[in-house]
N, C-alpha and C positions, 0 to 999 in steps of 0.2 A: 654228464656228471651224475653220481649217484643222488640216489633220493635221500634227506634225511633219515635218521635212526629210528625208527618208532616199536618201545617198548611192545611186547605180548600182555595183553591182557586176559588175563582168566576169565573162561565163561562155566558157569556150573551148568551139568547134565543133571533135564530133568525128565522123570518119569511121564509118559504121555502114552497113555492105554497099555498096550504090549509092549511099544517099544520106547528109547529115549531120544530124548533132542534136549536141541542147546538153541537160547533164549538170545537172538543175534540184537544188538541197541542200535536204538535209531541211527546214531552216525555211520554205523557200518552196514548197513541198509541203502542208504544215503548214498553214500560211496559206491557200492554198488552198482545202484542206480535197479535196484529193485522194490517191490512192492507186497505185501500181504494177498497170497495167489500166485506169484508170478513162481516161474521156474527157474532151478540154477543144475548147475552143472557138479558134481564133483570130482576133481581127479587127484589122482596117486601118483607120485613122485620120486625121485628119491631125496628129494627139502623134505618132501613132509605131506600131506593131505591141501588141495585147493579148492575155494569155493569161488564159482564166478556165475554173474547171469547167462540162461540158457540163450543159445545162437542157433536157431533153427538152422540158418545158411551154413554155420560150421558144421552142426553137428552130421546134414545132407550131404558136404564132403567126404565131412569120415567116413559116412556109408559107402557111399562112391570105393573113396579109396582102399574100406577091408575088401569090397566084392573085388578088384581088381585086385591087390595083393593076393587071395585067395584061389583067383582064378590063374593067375602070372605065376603063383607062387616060384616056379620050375624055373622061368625065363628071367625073375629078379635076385634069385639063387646066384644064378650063374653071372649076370650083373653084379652081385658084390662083389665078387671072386678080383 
């Protein structure tokens, strides 16, 4: 079953030395299940921009898996096909 509806809430960008950031509230924090320090991940979409906490063990995969795609390239080519 889908998850309820939950409205977007605006967050203002603010100036932070050279560059900008956006000021995240405690609940979504919370959710998270991050901390003041901790690391998150961003990625791009085609919904839109994601933020989640960093996964050392994912992020170790994906390395894995660009070196092999990289190295394969030729042999996972021909695999789509």
């Amino acid at each position: 079953m889908n998850a309820p509806f939950t409205p977007a809430k605006p967050l203002k960008l603010i100036k932070i030395g050279n560059s900008v950031g956006v000021i995240l509230p405690k609940e979504t924090l919370a959710k998270m299940g991050v901390a003041l320090g901790d690391l998150v991940d961003v990625t791009d979409s085609p919904e839109g921009i994601g933020l989640r906490r960093h996964d050392d063990g994912f992020a170790a995969q994906m390395e894995a898996a660009r070196d092999v795609m990289k190295r394969r390239r030729n042999a996972l080519r021909e695999l789509a096909k």
